[in-house]
C-alpha positions in Angstrom: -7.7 -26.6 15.9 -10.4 -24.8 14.1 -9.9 -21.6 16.4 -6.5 -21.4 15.8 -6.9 -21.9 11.9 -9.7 -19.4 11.8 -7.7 -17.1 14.0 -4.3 -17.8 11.6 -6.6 -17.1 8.6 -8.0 -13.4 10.6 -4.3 -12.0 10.9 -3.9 -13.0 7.1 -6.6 -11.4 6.2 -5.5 -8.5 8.0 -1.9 -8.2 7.1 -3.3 -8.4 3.5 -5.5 -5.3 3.8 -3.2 -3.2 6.0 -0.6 -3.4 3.0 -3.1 -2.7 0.5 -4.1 0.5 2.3 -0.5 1.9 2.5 0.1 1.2 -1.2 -3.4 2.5 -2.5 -2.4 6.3 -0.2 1.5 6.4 -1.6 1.9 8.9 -4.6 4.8 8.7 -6.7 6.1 12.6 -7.0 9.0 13.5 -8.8 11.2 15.9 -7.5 13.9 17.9 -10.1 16.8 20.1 -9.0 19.5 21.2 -11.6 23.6 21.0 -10.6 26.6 22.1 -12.3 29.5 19.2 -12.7 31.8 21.4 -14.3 33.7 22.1 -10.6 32.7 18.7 -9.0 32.5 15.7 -11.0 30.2 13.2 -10.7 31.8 9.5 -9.0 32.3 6.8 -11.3 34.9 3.7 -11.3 37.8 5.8 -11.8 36.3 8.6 -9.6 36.2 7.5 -5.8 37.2 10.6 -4.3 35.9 14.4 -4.4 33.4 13.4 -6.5 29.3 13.6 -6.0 27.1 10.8 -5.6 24.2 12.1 -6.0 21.4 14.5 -4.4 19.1 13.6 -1.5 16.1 15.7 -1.7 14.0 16.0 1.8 10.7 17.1 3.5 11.6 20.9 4.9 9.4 20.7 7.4 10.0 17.2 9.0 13.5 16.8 7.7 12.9 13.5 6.6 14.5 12.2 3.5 12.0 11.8 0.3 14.6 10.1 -1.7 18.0 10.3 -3.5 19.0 10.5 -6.9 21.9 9.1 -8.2 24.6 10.8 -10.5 25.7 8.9 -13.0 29.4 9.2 -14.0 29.2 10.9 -17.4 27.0 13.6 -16.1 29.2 16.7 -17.1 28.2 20.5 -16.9 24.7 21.9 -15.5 21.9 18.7 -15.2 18.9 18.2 -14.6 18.2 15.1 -11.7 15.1 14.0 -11.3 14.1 11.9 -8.1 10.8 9.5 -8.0 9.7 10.0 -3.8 7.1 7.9 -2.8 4.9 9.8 -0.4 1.8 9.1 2.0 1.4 12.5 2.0 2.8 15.8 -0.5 5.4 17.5 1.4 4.9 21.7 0.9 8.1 22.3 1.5 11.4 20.6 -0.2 15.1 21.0 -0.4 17.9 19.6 -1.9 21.5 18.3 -0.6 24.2 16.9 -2.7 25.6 13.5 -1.3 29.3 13.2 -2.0 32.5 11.2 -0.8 35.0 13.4 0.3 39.0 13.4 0.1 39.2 10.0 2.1 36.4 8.4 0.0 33.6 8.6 3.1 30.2 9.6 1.9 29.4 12.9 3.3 26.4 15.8 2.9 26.7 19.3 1.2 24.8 22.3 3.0 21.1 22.5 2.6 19.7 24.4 -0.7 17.3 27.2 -1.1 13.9 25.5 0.3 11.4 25.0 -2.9 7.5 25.8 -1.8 5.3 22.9 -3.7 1.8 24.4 -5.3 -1.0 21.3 -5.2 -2.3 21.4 -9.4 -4.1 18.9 -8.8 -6.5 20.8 -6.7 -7.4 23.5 -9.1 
């Protein structure tokens, strides 16, 4: 009984510091893109249809999604978004995609934008 208790306790212990070490490597970065509403609304209640979501910015050279940034409905004209990614690693390379739900109301992805090389500040 005190094997299995120790043992119990060991993969505990273990789980604990495994999660501690992904969360200490994460960095938050924020990512910012600029879109124009004035041709393509943003979704809201009363806008289900034709409308964007939001943007999804990603990782150009693994092509995996950093994170998306919602529109809000009241978002009118050029704006700025701004997207928190939480990354084990900073991408050099990023893009941006809107997300949108199309003329049946189905969420859907807009081309990919002009690629955006990241410079490190932090190291100079």
């Amino acid at each position: 009984m005190k094997v299995a208790t120790f043992a119990i306790a060991i993969v505990f212990a273990l789980t604990l510091w495994l999660r501690a070490e992904r969360s200490e490597h994460a960095s938050a970065m924020y990512l910012v893109t600029s879109f124009d509403f004035t041709h393509h609304p943003a979704c809201g209640p009363s806008k289900l249809r034709n409308c964007i979501k939001g943007i999804r910015f990603y990782d150009a050279d693994s092509s995996l999604s950093l994170v998306d940034a919602a529109a809000t409905a009241d978002m009118t004209g050029r704006q700025s978004i701004i997207g928190m990614a939480k990354v084990s690693s900073i991408p050099h390379r990023v893009y941006a995609v809107t997300i949108y739900l199309d003329n049946a109301g189905r969420v859907s992805e807009g081309p990919r934008g002009q690629i955006s090389e990241l410079i490190n500040h932090a190291s100079r």
